[in-house]
N, C-alpha and C positions, 0 to 999 in steps of 0.2 A: 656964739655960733661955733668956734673953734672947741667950745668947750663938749657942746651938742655931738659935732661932729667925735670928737677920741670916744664920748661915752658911747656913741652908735658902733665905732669901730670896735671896741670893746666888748660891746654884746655879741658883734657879728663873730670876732675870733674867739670870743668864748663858745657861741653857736655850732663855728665851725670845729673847733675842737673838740666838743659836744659829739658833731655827727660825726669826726673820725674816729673817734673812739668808737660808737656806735656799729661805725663799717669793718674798725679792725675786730669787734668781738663777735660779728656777725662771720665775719671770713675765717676766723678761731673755731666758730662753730660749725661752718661748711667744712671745713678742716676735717675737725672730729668727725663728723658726720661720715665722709668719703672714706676716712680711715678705716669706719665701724662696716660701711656696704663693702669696701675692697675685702673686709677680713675673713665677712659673712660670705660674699664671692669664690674667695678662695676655698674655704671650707665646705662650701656646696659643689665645688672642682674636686676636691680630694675626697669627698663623699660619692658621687659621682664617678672619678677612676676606682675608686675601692670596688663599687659597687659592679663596676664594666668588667673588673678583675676578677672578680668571684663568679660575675655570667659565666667570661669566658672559658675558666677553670673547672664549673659544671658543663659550658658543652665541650671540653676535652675530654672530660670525662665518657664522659655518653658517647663521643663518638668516637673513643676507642674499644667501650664496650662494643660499640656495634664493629667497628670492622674486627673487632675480636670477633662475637658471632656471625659474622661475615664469614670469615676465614676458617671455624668452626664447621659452617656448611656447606662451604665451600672444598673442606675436606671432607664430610659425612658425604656429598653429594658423587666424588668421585672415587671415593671407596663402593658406594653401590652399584655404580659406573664399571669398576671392575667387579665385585661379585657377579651383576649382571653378565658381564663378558664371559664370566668362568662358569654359571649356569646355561651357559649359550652352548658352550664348547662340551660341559657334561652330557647336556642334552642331545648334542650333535654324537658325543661318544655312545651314549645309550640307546637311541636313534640306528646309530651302525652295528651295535652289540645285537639291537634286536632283532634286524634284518638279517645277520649272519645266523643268530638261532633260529630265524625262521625258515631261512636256507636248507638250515642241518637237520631241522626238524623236518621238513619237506621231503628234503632225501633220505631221510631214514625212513620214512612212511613209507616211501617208494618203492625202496628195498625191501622192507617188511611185505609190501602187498608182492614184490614179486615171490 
């Protein structure tokens, strides 16, 4: 009986040695494994900021182009702003120029008929 019993024990801590080995190369393998998704992870991170960095650096782009031509017409628009004003004020002068020749014209006809 005694002899039954060590050989049962025997297999059993063979057994279990068996399965922790079994566990320690399974947990070796979740190991690698977690190691290989962290690496993949991170590489899809720094893929990912490169890729937000170069968005961002195209619409800096673009939107300095635009408040450049922003500013472009915003200047074109206030130059015409003045011409306008100085076509106003010609027109006011020409306006007065011709009334006063019509004036002169007027009275010299006057004179003439008298």
């Amino acid at each position: 009986q005694l002899h039954l019993t060590i050989s049962e024990k025997n297999e059993l801590s063979n057994s279990l040695e068996m399965v922790q080995k079994e566990l320690q190369e399974k947990e070796r393998e979740m190991i690698r494994e977690i190691s290989e998704y962290q690496d993949k992870l991170h590489k899809a991170e720094q893929d990912h900021q490169a890729a937000l960095a170069e968005v961002n650096q195209k619409n800096e782009v673009e939107i300095q182009a635009c408040q450049d031509k922003m500013n472009s017409l915003e200047h074109f628009i206030n130059s015409q702003k003045m011409e306008i004003e100085h076509l106003k004020s010609n027109k006011e002068e020409l306006n007065n120029f011709l009334k006063e020749a019509n004036q002169t014209l007027e009275e010299l006809q006057k004179n003439k008929v008298r």
